[in-house]
N, C-alpha and C positions, 0 to 999 in steps of 0.2 A: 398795512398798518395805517391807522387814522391819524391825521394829522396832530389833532392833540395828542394822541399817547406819544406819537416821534418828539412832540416837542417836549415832555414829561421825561422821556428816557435822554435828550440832550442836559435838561436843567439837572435831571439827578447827576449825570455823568461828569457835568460842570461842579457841580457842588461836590462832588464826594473829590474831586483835584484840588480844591480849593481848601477841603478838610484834610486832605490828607499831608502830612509830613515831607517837607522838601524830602534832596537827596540828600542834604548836606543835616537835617536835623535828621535824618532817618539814622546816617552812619554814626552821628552822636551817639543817640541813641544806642545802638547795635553797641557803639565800643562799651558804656555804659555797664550793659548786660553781661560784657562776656568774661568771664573769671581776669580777677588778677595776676599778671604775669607773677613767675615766682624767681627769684634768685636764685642765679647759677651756684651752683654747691661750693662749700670752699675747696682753693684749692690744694692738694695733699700735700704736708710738706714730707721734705727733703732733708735726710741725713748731709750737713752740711759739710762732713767729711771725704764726700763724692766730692769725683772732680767735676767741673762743671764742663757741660755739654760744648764742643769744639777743642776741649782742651790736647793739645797733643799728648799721644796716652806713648805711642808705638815709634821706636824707627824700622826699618830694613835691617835684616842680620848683617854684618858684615859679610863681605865676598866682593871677589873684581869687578863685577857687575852692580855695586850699591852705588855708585855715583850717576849710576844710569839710571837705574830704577829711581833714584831722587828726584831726578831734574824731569823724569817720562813720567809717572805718576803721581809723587806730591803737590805738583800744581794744583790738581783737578781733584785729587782722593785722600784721605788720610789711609795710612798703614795697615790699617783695621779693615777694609775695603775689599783693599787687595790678599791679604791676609786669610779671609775668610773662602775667596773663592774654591782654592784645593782643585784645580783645574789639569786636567793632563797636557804633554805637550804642543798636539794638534789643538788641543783649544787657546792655552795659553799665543799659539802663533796668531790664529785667528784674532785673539783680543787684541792684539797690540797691530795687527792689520786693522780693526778697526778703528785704534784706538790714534793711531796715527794718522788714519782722515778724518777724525772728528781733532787735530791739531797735535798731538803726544810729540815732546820734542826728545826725541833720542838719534843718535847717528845711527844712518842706516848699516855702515860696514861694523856695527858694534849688535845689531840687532839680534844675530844668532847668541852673544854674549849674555845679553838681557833675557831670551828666551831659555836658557839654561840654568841663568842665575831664578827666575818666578819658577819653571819647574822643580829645581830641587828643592827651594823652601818653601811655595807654596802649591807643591802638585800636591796629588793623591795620597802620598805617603806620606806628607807632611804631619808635623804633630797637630793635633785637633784645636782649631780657634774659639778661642771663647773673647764671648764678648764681657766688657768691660763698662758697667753701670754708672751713668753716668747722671747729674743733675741739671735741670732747664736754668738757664744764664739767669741771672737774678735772682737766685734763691740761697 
């Protein structure tokens, strides 16, 4: 290449940096161009006759075993929880082995207690759980 055309294609390459729009007027720009955001929809209300969300809905059926079941699972779940699962014995055992190294405070010599008491009211044959509609806190 001759020498003037290399210095011709520096001068244009300088100039067209020189013409051209920083970064910061480019992203102007850009935002400029790019549709208007639009507002989130409202949001739906709520029959304000629902109870609202957290509200204690549930206790434990009565039986020898509900003081245990209180103090091993209210901490951490509401009623409805436990309620739902409809678990056979071998699992129910399982849950509360695991539920006792993740901290569940119940006495160990009461545990087969607890495990009898979550099978007959919420094993398999239990009656069917429905949940219970609730509304988001502040509405």
């Amino acid at each position: 290449m001759r020498r003037g055309t290399a210095l011709s294609v520096v001068a244009l390459t300088l100039a067209a940096l020189l013409v051209s729009p920083t970064d910061a007027s480019a992203r102007r720009a850009r935002k400029k161009k790019s549709p208007a955001r639009s507002r989130p929809a409202a949001a739906p209300s709520f029959d304000p006759r629902l109870p609202i969300l957290g509200t204690k809905l549930a206790e434990f059926p009565p039986g020898p075993a509900k003081a245990v079941a209180d103090q091993a699972c209210l901490a951490c779940h509401s009623v409805d929880i436990v309620a739902q699962q409809r678990l056979t014995e071998k699992q129910w055992g399982a849950e509360l082995t695991k539920m006792a190294g993740w901290g569940a405070d119940f006495p160990a010599d009461r545990r087969e207690e607890l495990l009898g008491y979550l099978v007959k009211n919420f094993g398999p044959d239990a009656a069917p759980w429905e949940p219970v509609v609730t509304r988001p806190t502040g509405r």
